[in-house]
Backbone as CSV, one residue per row, in Angstrom:
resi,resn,N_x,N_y,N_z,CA_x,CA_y,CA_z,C_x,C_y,C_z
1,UNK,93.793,99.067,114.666,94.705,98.265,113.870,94.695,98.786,112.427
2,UNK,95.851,98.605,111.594,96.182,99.573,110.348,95.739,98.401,109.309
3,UNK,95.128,98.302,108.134,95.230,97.810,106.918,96.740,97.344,106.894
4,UNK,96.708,95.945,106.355,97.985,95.651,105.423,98.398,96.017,104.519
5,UNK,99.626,96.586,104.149,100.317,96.990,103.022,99.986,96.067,101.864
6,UNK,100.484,94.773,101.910,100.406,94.004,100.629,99.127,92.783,100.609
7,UNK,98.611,92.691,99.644,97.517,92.354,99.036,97.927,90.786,98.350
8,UNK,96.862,90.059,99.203,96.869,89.003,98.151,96.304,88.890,96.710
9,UNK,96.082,88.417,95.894,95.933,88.232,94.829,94.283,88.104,94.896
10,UNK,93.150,87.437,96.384,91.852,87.904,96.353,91.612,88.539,96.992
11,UNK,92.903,88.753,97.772,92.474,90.469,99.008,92.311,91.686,97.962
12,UNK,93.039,91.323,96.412,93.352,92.372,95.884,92.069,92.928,94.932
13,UNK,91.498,91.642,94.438,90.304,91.548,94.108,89.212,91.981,94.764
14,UNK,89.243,91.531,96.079,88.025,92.197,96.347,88.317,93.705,97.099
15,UNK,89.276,93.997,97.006,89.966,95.809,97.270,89.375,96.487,95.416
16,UNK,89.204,96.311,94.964,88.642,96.662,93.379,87.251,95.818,93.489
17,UNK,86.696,95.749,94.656,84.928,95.231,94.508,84.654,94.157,93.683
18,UNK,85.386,93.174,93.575,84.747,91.850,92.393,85.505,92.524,91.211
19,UNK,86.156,93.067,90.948,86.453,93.382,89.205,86.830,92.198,88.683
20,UNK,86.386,91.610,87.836,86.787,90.494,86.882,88.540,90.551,86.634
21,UNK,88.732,89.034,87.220,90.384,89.137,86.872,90.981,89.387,85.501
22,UNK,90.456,88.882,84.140,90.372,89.483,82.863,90.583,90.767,83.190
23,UNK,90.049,91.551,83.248,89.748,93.022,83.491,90.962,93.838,84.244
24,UNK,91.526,92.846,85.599,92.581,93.530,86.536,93.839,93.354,85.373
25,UNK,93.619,92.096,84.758,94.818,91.960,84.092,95.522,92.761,82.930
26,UNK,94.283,92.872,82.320,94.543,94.072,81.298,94.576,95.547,81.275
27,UNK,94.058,95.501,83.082,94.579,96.750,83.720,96.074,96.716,84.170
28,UNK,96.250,96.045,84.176,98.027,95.609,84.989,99.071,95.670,83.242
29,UNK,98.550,95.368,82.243,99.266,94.910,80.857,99.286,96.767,80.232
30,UNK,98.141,97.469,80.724,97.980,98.687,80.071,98.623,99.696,81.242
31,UNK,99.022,99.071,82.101,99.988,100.077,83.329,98.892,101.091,83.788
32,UNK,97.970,100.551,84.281,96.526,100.918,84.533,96.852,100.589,85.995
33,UNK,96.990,99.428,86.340,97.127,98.796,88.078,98.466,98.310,88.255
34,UNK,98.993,98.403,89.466,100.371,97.709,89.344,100.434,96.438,89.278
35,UNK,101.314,95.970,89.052,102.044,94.250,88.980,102.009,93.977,90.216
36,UNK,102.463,92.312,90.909,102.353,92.078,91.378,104.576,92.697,91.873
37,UNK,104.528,92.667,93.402,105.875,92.886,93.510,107.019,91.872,93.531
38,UNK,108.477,92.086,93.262,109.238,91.357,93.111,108.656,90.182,91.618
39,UNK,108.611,90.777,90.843,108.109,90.178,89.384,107.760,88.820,89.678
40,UNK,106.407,88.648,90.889,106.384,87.837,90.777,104.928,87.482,89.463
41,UNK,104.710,86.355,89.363,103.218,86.156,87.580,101.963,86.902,89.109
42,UNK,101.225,87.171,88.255,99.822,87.480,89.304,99.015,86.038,89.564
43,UNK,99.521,85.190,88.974,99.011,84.102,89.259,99.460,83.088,90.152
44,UNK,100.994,83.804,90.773,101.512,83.208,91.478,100.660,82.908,92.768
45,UNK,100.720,81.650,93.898,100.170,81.783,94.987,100.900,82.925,96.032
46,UNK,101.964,83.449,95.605,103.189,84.066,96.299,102.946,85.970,95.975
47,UNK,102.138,85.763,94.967,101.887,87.123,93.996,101.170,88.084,95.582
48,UNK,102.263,89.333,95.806,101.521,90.608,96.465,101.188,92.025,95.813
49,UNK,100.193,92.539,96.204,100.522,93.787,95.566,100.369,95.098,96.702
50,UNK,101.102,95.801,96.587,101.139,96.860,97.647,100.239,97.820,97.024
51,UNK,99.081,98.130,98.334,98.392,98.433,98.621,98.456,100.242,98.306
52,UNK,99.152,100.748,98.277,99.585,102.418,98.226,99.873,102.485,96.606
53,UNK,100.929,101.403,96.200,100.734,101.833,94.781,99.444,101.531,93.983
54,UNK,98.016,100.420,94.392,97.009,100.556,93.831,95.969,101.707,94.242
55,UNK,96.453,102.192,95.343,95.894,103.475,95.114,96.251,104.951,94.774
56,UNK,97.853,104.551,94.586,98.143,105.965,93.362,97.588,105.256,92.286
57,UNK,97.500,103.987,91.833,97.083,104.028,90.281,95.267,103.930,90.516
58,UNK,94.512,103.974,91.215,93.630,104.526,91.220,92.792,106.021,91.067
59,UNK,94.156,106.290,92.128,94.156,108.210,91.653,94.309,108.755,90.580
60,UNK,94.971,107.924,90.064,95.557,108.879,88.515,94.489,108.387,87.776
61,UNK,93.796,107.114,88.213,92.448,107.120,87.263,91.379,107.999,86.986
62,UNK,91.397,108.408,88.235,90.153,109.187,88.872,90.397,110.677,88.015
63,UNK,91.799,110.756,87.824,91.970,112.394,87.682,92.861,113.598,89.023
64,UNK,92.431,112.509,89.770,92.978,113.183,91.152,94.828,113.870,91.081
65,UNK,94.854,114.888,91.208,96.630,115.207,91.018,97.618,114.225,92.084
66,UNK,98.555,114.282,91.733,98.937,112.885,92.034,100.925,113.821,93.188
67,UNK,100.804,114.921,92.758,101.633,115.809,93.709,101.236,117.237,94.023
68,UNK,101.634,117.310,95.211,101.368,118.818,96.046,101.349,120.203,94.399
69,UNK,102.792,120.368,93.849,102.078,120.945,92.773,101.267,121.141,91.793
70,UNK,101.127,119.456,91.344,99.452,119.594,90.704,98.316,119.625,91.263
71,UNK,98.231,119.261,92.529,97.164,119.720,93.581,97.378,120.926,93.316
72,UNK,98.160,121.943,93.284,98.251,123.682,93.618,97.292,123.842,92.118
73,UNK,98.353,123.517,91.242,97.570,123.826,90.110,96.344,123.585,89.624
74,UNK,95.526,122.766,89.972,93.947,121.884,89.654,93.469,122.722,90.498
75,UNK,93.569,123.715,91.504,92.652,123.934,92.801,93.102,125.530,92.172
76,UNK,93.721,126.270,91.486,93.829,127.254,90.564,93.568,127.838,89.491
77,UNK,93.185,126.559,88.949,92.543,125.970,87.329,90.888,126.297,88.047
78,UNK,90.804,125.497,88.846,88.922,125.038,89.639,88.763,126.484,90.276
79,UNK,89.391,127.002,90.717,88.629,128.603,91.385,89.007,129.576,90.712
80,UNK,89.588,129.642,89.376,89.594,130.324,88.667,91.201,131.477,88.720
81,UNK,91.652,130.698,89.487,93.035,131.817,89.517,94.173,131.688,88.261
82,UNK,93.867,131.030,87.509,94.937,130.864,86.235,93.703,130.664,84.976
């Protein structure tokens, strides 16, 4: 069986290990984590968040290239071919 796409508001929480909601929020205000979808408040009981865009915005935290050509390029940069 596959993971759900969209995230409740403590599915989402505990998908980020306990991070203090303070913390998600001002990750969400600094375009750090996504919003919740269809504008809904994150405080809504209705509030989802899809699951793929918190982990591109995880990736881009990390550093991780975020398309096939910056993958080419980081793995060119790292073995020394550019």
């Amino acid at each position: 069986m596959s993971e759900t796409r969209l995230m409740t508001r403590a599915a989402l929480r505990a998908y980020l290990h306990g991070l203090p909601w303070g913390e998600i929020n001002a990750r969400m205000e600094a375009h750090r984590l996504p919003k919740p979808l269809w504008n809904t408040p994150p405080d809504h009981p209705a509030a989802r968040w899809d699951r793929k865009a918190v982990d591109r915005a995880l990736d881009a935290a990390s550093g991780m290239p975020l398309t096939v050509e910056a993958g080419t390029a980081f793995l060119d940069k790292a073995l020394g071919f550019r």
